[in-house]
C-alpha positions as a printed Julia matrix, in Angstrom:
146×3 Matrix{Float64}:
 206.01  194.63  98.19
 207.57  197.15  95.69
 207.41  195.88  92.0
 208.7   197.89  88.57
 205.29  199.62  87.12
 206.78  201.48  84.3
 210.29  201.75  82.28
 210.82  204.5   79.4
 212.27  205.26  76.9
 213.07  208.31  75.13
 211.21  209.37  71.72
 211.27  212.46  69.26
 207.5   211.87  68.67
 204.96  210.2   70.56
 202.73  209.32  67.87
 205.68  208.0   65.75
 206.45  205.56  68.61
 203.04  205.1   69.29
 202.53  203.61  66.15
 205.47  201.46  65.95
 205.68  200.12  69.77
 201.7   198.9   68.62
 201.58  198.06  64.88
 204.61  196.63  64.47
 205.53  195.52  67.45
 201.9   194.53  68.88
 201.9   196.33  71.95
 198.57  197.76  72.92
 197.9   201.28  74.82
 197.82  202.08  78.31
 197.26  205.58  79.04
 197.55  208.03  76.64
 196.9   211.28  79.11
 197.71  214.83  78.18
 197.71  217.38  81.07
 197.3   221.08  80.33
 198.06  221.8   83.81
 202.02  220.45  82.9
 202.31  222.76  79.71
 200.32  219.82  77.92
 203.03  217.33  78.95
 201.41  213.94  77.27
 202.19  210.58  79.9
 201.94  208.2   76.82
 202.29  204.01  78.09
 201.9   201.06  76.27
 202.43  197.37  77.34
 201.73  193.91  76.26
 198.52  192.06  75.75
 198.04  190.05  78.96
 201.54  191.46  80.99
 199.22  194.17  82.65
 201.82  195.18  85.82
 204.27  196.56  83.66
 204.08  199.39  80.77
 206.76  201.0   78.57
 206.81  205.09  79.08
 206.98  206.47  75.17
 208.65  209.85  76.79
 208.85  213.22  74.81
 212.35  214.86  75.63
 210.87  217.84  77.67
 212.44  220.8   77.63
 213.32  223.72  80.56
 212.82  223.52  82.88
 212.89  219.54  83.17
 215.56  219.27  81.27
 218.36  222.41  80.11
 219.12  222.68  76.05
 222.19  220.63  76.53
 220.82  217.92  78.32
 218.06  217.19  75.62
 221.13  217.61  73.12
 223.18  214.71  74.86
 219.89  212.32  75.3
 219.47  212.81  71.35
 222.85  212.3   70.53
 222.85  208.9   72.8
 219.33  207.93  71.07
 221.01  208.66  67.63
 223.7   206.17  68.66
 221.09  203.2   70.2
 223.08  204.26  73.5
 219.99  205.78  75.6
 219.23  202.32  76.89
 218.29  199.04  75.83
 214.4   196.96  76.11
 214.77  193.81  76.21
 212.39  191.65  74.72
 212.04  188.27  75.65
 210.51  184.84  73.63
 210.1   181.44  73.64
 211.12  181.16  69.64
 213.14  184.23  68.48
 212.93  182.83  64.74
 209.49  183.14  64.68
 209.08  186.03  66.25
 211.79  187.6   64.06
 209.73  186.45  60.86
 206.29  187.25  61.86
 207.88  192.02  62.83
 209.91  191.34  59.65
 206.34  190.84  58.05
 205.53  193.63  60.11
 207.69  196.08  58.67
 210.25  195.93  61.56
 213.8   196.12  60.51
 216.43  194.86  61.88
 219.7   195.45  62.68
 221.28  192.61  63.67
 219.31  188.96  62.58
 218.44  186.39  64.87
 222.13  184.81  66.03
 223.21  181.96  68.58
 224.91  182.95  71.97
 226.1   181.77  74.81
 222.98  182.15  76.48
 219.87  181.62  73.9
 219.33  183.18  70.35
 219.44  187.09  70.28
 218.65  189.73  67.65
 218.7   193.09  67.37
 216.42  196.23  66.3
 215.83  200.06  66.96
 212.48  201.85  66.76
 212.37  205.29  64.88
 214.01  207.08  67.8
 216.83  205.25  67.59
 216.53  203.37  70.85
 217.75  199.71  70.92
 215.92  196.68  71.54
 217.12  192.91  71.77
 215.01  190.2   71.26
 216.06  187.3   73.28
 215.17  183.48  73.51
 217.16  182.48  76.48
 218.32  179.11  76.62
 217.11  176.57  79.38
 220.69  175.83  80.13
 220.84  179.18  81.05
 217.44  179.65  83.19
 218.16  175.88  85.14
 221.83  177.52  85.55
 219.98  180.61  86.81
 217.76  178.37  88.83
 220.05  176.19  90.72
């Protein structure tokens, strides 16, 4: 069986991200691993309490020869404009939720709205990636179910 282990997303500094993705957002650590062997490349994961078979890869932009001068350029201009990809957060009351990272110190960018399919709002973590947070509707899971 083949299953997703890990997803990433792009940060300008790991221990920035590190601290948002679990103080604010109450994700806990995974691996935190730095290997001199890699030019001290640091494989940095984090996850959520009790969804252990899937983490969240808080990746450094490398440089050459991963990744050319203008490559690392266009990710940071994509990050700058929440276009570097999109987590998706998912919860059974997004009102709450909303509320209790407010308290937290999350801002957001767009409040918690209805939609077609469940109520949606919208933040960015200090990197400037994008994040939704989504209660989906059960009209739309039975629809999705059928």
């Amino acid at each position: 069986m083949i299953s997703i282990a890990n997803t990433q997303v792009w940060v300008h500094d790991q221990d920035e991200a590190l601290e948002f993705y679990t103080k604010k957002l109450g994700m806990e650590v995974r691996l935190d691993v730095t290997m001199p062997e890699l030019g001290d490349f640091r494989w940095l994961t984090v996850g959520w309490p009790g969804q252990d078979d899937i983490a969240l890869v808080l990746m450094a932009i490398p440089g050459p020869p991963m990744i050319d001068a203008a490559t690392a350029e266009q990710i940071r201009d994509l990050m700058g404009k929440g276009f570097a990809g999109t987590v998706f957060l998912s919860t059974d009351d997004c009102q709450a939720s909303y509320e209790q990272l407010v308290e937290r110190g999350v801002e957001f960018v767009e409040k918690p709205e209805h939609r077609p399919y469940g109520i949606d709002a919208g933040l960015r973590d200090p990197s400037g990636n994008s994040l939704r947070l989504t209660q989906v509707s059960e009209a739309v899971t039975e629809r999705s179910t059928a």
